[in-house]
C-alpha positions in Angstrom: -8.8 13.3 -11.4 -8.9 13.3 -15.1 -11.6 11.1 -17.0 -9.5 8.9 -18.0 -7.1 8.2 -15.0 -10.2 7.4 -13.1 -11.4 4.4 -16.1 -7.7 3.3 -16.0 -8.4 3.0 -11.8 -11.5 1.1 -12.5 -10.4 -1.3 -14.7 -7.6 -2.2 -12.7 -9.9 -2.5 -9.7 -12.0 -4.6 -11.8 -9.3 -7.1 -12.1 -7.9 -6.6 -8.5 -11.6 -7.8 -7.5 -12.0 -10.7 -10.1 -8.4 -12.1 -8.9 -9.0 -12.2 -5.4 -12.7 -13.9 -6.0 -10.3 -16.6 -8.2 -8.5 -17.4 -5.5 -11.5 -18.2 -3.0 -13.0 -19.7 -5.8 -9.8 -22.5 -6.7 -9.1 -23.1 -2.8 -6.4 -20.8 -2.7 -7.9 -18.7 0.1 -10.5 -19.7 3.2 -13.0 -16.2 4.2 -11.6 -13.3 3.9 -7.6 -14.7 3.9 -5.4 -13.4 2.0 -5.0 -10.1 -0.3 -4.3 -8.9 -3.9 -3.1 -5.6 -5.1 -2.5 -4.0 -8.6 -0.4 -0.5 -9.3 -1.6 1.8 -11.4 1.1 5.1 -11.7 1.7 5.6 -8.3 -1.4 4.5 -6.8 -2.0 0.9 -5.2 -5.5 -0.9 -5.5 -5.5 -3.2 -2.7 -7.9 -5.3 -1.2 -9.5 -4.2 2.0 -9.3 -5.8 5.5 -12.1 -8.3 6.5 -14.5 -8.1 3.5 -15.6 -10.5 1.3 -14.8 -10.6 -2.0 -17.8 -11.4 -3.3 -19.3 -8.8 -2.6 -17.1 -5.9 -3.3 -18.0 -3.6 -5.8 -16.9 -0.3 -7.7 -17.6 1.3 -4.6 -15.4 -0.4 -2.7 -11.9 0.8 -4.4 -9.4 1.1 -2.1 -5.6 3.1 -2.8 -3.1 3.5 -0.8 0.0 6.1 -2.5 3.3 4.2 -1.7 4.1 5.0 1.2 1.0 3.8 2.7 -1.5 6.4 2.8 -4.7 6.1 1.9 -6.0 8.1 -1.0 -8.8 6.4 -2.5 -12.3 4.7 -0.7 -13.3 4.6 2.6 -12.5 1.0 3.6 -8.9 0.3 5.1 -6.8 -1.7 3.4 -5.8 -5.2 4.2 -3.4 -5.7 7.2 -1.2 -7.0 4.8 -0.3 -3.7 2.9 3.5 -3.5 4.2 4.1 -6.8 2.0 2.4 -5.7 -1.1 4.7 -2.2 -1.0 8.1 -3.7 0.0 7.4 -5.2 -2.9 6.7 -2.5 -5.6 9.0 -0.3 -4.1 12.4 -3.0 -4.5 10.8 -4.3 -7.6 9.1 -3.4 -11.4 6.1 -5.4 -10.6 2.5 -4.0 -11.1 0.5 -7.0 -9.5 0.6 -8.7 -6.4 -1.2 -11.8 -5.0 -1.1 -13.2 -1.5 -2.6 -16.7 -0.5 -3.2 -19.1 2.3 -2.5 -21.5 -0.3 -2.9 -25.3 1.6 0.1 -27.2 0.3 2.1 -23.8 0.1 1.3 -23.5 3.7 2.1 -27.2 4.9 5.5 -27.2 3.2 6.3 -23.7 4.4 6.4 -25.5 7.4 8.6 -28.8 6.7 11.7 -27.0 4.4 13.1 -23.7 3.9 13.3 -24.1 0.3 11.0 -25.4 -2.3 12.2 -29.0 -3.8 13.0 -28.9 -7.2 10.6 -31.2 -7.5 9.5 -29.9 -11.3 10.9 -27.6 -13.7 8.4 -24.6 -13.1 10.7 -23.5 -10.2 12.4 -21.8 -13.3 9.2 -19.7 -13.7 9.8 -18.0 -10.0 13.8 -17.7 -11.0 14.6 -20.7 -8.9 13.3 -22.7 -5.9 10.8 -21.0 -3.7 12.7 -19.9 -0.6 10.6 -20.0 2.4 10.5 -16.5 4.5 10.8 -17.0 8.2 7.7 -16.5 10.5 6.8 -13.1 11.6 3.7 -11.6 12.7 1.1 -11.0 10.1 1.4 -7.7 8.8 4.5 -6.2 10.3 7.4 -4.9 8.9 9.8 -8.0 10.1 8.0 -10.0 8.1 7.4 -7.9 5.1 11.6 -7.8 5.8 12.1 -11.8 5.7 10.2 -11.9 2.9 12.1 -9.0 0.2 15.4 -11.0 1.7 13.7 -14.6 0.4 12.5 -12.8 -2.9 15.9 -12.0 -3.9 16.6 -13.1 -7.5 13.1 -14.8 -7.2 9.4 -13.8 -8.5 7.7 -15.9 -5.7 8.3 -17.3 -2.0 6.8 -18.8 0.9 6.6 -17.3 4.4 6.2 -20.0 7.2 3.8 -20.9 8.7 1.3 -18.5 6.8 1.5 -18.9 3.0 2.7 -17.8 -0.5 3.3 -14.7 -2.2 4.2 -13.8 -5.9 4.5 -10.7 -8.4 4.4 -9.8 -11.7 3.9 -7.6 -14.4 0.2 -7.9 -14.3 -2.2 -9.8 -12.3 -2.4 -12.5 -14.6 1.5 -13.5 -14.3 1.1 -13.0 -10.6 -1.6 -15.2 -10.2 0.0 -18.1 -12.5 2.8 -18.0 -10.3 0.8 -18.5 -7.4 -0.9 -21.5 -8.8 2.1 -22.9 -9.8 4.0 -22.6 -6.7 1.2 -24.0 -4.8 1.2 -26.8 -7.7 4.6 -27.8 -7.3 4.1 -27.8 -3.4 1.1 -30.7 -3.8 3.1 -32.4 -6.2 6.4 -32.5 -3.4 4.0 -33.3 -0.6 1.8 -36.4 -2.6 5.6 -37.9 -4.0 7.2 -37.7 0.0 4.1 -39.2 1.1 5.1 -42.8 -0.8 6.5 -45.5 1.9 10.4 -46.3 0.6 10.8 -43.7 -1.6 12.3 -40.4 -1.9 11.4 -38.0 -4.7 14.2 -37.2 -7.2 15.0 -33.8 -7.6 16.3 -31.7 -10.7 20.0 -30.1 -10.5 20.7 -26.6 -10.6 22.3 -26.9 -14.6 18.3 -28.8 -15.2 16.4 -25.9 -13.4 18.4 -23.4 -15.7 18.0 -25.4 -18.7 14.5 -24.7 -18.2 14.2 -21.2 -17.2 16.1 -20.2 -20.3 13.6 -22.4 -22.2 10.5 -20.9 -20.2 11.7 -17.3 -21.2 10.3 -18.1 -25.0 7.3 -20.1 -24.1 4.7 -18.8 -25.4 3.4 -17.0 -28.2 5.3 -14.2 -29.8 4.4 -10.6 -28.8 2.8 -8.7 -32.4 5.3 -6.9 -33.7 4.5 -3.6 -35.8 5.1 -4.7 -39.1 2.2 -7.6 -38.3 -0.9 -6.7 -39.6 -4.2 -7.4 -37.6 -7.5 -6.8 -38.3 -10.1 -4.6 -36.3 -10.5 -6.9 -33.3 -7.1 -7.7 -33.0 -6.8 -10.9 -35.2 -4.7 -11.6 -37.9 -6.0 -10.9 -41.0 -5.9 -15.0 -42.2 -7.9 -15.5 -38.9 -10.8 -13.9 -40.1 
């Protein structure tokens, strides 16, 4: 493998690793639940089955090509693995994140969609639609899930938890937050004796998806100058 293949590989493991200590770290997780994955060409970093994240290290890299088989480390990869390449086969994304999410998990359970219960449902392309159950890593319900991913960036699967994607595992993980967010918020507002939570329309969840596009700062564009560390020359 070419110097600096294997860099790009350890970088990306690097983040793989950080990302799935974050989500232990904010609650998102219990143990060894849950799994994140990042691709990298053609190669998938994934998590590996059963270990704790804290104490994975360089060594521990784990790839799997896309159709499954292993081609990188020595530990196998989480159970999970047919969800993570459903989705990078049917989709652009480069990062994956998987959680046992509380809220997520509860309301997985109670609808099988997400209540518009806040605008950020534009940030998954709509309400989260809730998978339906299957066992833990088969491929019935990496299945249910692509079918509740449709036109969507993030769903639940009943009875288990959430999954999102995204072009890196920064936007994959914000989406997971959010989702599990919007899930607390739906739970604590049905939870009020005599009242029933309003909900947004589909013309207000659309409103602000087309707003959520631009939100933000602006991407650098060539003809923007920047100084050595990547700051605009009045910056510095």
């Amino acid at each position: 493998m070419p110097p600096a293949d294997a860099a790009r590989l350890r970088r990306a493991w690097r983040e793989v690793v950080d990302t799935a200590r974050r989500t232990t770290d904010e609650g998102l997780v219990v143990g060894t639940s849950g799994n994140v994955s990042a691709r990298v060409g053609d190669v998938v970093l994934v998590t590996p089955s059963g270990l704790p994240y804290d104490t994975l290290g360089p060594a521990d890299l784990v790839g799997v090509d896309l159709d499954g088989r292993q081609c990188i480390g020595h530990h196998g990869p989480t159970s999970e693995l047919p969800l993570h390449l459903a989705i990078y086969r049917a989709t652009d994304a480069r990062a994956v994140v998987h959680t046992h999410a509380v809220h997520a998990t509860a309301v997985s359970t109670l609808v099988t969609e997400v209540p518009a219960i806040h605008y950020m449902a534009g940030a998954l392309g709509g309400p989260a639609r809730v998978a339906p159950y299957a066992l833990y890593g088969s491929d019935d319900l990496a299945r249910h899930m692509l079918a509740a991913l449709r036109d969507r960036t993030g769903c639940l699967l009943r009875n288990h938890g959430t999954i999102t994607y995204g072009s890196s595992l920064r936007q994959a993980y914000d989406r997971t937050a959010q989702l599990e967010w919007m899930c607390r918020v739906w739970l604590t507002a049905s939870a009020v004796p005599g009242h029933t939570p309003t909900l947004l329309n589909p013309a207000q969840l659309d409103e602000a998806a087309t707003r959520l596009r631009t939100y933000g700062q602006p991407t650098p564009t060539a003809d923007q100058p920047t100084s050595p560390d990547g700051l605009p020359p009045e910056a510095v």
